[in-house]
C-alpha positions in Angstrom: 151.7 112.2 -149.6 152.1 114.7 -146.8 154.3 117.7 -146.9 156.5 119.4 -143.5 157.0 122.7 -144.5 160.1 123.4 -141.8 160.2 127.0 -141.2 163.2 128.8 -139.2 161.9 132.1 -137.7 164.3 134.5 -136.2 163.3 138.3 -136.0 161.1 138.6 -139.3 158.3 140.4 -138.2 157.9 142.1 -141.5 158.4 139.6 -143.7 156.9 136.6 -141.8 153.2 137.0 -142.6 153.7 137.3 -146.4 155.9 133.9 -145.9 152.9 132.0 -143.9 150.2 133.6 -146.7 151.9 132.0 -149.4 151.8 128.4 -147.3 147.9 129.3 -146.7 147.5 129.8 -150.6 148.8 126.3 -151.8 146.7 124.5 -154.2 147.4 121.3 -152.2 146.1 121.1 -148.9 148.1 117.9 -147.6 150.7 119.5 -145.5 152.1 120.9 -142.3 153.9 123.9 -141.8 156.5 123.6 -138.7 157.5 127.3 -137.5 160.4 127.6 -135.7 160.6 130.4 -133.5 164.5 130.7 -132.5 164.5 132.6 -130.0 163.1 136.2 -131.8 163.2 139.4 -129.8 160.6 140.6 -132.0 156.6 139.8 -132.9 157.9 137.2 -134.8 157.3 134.7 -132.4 153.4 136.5 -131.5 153.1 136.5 -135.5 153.5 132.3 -135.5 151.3 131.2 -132.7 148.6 133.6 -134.4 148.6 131.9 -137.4 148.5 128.5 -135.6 145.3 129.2 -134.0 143.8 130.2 -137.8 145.1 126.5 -138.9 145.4 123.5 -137.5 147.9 122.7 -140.2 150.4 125.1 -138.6 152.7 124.4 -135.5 154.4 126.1 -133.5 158.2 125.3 -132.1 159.9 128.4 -129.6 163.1 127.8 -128.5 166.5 129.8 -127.1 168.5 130.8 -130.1 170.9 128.5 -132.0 170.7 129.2 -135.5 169.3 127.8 -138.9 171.0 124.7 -138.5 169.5 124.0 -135.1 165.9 125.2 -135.8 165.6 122.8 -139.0 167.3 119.8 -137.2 164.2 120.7 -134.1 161.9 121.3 -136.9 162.1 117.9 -138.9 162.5 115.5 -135.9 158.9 117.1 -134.8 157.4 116.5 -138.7 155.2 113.7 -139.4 155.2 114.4 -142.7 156.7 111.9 -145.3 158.4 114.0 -147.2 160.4 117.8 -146.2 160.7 121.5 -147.9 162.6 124.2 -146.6 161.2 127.5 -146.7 163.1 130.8 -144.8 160.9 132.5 -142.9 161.6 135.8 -145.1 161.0 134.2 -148.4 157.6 132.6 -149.9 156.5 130.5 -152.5 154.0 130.2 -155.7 150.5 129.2 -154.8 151.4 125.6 -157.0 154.6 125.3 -155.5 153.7 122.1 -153.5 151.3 120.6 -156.2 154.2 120.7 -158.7 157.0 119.0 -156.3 154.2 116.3 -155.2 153.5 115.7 -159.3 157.2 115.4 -160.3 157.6 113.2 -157.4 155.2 110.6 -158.2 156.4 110.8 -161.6 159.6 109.7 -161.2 159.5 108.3 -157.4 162.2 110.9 -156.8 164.8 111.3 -154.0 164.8 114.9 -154.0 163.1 117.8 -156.6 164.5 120.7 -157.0 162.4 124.1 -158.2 163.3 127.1 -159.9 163.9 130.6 -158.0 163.8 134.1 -158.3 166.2 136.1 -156.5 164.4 139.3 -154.9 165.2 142.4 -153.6 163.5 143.6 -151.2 161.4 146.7 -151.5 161.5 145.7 -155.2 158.5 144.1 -157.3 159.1 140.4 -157.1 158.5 140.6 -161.1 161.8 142.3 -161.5 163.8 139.5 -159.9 166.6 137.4 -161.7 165.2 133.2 -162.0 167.7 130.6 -161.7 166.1 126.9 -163.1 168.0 123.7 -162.5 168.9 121.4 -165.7 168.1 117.6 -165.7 170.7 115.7 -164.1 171.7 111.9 -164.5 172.9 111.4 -161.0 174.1 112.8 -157.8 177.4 114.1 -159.4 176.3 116.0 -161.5 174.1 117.9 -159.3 177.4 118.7 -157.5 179.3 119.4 -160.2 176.6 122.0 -160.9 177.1 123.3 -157.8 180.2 123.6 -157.3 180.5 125.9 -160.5 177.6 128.0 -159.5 178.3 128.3 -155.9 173.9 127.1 -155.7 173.9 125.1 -152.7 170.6 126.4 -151.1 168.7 123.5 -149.2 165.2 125.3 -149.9 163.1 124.9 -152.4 163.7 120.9 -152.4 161.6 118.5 -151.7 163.2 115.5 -149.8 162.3 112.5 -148.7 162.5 112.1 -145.1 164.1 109.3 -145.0 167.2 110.2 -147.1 167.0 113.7 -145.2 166.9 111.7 -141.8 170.2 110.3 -142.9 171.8 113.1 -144.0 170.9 116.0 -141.8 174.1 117.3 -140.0 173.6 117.7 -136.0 176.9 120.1 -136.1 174.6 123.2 -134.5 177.5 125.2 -134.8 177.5 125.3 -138.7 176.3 128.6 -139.2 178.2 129.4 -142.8 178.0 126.6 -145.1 175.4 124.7 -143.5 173.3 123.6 -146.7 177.0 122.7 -148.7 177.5 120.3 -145.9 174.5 118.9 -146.5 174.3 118.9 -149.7 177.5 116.7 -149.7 175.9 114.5 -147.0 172.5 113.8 -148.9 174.4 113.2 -152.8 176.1 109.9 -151.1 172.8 108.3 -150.8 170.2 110.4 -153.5 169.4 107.9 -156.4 166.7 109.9 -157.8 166.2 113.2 -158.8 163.9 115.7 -160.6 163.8 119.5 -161.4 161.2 121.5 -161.9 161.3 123.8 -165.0 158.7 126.1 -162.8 159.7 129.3 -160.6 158.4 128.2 -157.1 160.5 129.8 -155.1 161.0 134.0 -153.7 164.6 134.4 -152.5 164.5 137.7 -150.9 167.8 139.7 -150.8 167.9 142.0 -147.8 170.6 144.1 -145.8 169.8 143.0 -142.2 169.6 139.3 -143.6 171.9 136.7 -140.8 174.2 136.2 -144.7 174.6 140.0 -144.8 175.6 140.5 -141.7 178.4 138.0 -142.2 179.2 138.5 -145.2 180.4 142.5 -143.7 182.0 141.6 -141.0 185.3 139.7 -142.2 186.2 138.4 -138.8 183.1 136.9 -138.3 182.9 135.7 -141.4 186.6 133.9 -141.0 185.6 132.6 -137.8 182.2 131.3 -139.1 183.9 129.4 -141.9 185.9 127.1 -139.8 183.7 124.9 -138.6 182.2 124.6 -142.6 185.8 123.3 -143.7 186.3 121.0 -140.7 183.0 119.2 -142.0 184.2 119.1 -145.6 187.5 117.5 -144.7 185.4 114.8 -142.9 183.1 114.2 -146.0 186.3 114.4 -148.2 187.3 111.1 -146.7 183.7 109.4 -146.3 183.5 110.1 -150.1 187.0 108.5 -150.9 185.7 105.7 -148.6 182.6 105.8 -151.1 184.9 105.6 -154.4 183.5 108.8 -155.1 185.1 110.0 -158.7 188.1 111.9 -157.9 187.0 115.0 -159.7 184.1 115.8 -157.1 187.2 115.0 -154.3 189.1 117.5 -156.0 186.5 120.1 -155.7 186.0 119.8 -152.2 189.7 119.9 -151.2 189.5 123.1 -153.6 186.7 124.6 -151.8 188.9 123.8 -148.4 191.8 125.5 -149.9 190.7 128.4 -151.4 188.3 129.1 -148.0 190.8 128.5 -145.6 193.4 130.5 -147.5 191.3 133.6 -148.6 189.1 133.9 -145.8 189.9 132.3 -142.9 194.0 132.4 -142.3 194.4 136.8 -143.9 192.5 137.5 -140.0 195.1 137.3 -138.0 193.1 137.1 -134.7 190.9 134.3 -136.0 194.5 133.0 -137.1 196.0 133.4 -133.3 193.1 131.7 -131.9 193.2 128.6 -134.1 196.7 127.7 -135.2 197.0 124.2 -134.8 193.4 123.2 -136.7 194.5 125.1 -139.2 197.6 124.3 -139.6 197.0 121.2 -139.9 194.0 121.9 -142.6 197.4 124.0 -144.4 199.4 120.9 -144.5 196.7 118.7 -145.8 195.7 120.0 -148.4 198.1 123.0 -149.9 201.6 122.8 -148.8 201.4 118.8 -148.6 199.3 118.5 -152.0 201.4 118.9 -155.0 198.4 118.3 -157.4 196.6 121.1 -155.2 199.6 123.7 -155.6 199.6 122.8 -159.1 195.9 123.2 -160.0 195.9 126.9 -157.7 199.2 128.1 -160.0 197.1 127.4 -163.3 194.1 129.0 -162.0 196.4 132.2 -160.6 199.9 132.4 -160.3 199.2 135.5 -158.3 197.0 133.4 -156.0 199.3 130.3 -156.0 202.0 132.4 -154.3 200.2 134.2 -151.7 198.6 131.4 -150.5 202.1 129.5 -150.5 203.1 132.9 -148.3 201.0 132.2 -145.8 202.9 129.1 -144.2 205.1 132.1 -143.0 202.8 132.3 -140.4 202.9 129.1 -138.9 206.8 129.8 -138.7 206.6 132.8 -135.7 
């Protein structure tokens, strides 16, 4: 079985060669690692073709920037491999990472594995790092339930199959916060199968001038960012009622809706001013409309419960 290691690549110079080294140091040699170069101002994009001329195996994508979401869409249409692994450009993986997905695969002709990770900071030693290892789960539910209470929705360190990725993969290149929950959601409608590795594969590397950070410090961007995530959602929440999804996993995405659009989005006024109607309507849907929403809010916080019913206040100047 061959392996497309997709790789988005956006102005990692200094992290980008330790990334590539751990590809080169895999114990199994079947794969193909896809770099995509979007659009770096830095070496980063000098740093991939180098390491394409080392190895055949390596390949080379350089486009104008667009984002993650964009440079792993571009990066698994040009794969010819049969099954797909994420890997950040800024993170690496264990020299057996790929032997143990391929194993657990043709153990249990699996949909999807999942590995174990260790979250790193950077400038730290990788052995100080806190691991994070997926239980077994019975189906596709319960891998969402999971996530949804641990807020774990990373899309790397999985190995798909490209043909249930193929069917799943958004093509929403403006998805810039939220992009692996929305697929996520996508891929669980049609995943039969799936594995976990009880292994640490995977190096998550924390650092300040990471495209999350950045967000996550500048509110308004952040609120802005998050709109498009919840538009998705609402789309998937009736695809999965369509699906006669169990209402509990329905409930968690109109929760995830609520409590984004009312604690991020709708508190910045100017991201508020320049989308009123979307989210009004988004308001309506589910909070002011929902009576089993309001309720489930005012058990969790009554403090919450009221200001989010505050905010239709707004919608009334």
């Amino acid at each position: 079985m061959k392996i497309s290691i997709i790789v988005p690549v956006y102005n990692i110079e200094n992290y980008l060669p330790k990334c590539i080294e751990s590809v080169l140091s895999q114990t199994y040699a079947n794969w193909e690692a896809i770099l995509v170069d979007d659009g770096s101002s830095d070496n980063s994009g000098t740093i991939c073709d180098k390491y394409s001329n080392l190895d055949s195996r390596i390949k080379v994508i350089h486009k104008e920037n667009e984002g993650v979401v964009s440079a792993r869409i571009d990066g698994v249409k040009s794969s010819e491999g049969e099954f797909i692994y994420f890997l950040d450009g800024d993170d690496y993986i264990a020299p057996d990472a790929l032997s143990l997905f391929a194993t657990k695969q043709r153990e249990y002709d699996a949909d999807i594995v999942i590995g174990g990770f260790r979250t790193v900071t950077d400038g730290l030693d990788c052995k100080n790092g806190d691991d994070f290892i997926f239980p077994l789960f019975g189906n596709s539910c319960d891998l969402l339930q999971f996530r949804f209470k641990t807020s774990v929705w990373a899309v790397w360190n999985i190995l798909y199959k490209k043909s249930v990725l193929l069917n799943s993969l958004t093509q929403n290149r403006d998805l810039v916060i939220g992009e692996d929950l929305v697929l996520n959601l996508k891929i669980s409608l049609i995943t039969k199968v799936i594995a976990s590795l009880p292994d640490i594969t995977y190096f998550y590397l924390v650092r300040d001038s990471s495209a999350t950070q950045v967000t996550q410090n500048n509110l308004t961007l952040k609120a802005s960012r998050s709109i498009p995530m919840i538009e998705e959602i609402d789309k998937m929440v009736e695809v999965y009622k369509e699906q006669n999804i169990p209402n509990s996993i329905i409930k968690l995405m109109e929760f995830k809706i609520v409590n984004v659009l009312c604690k991020e989005i709708l508190p910045s006024k100017e991201v508020f001013e320049m989308n009123r109607e979307k989210l009004f309507y988004l308001y309506k849907k589910y909070f002011s409309k929902n009576l089993g929403m309001q309720m489930r809010v005012f058990k969790r916080s009554p403090r919450r419960y009221f200001r989010y019913w505050s905010i239709m206040k707004k919608f009334k100047h």
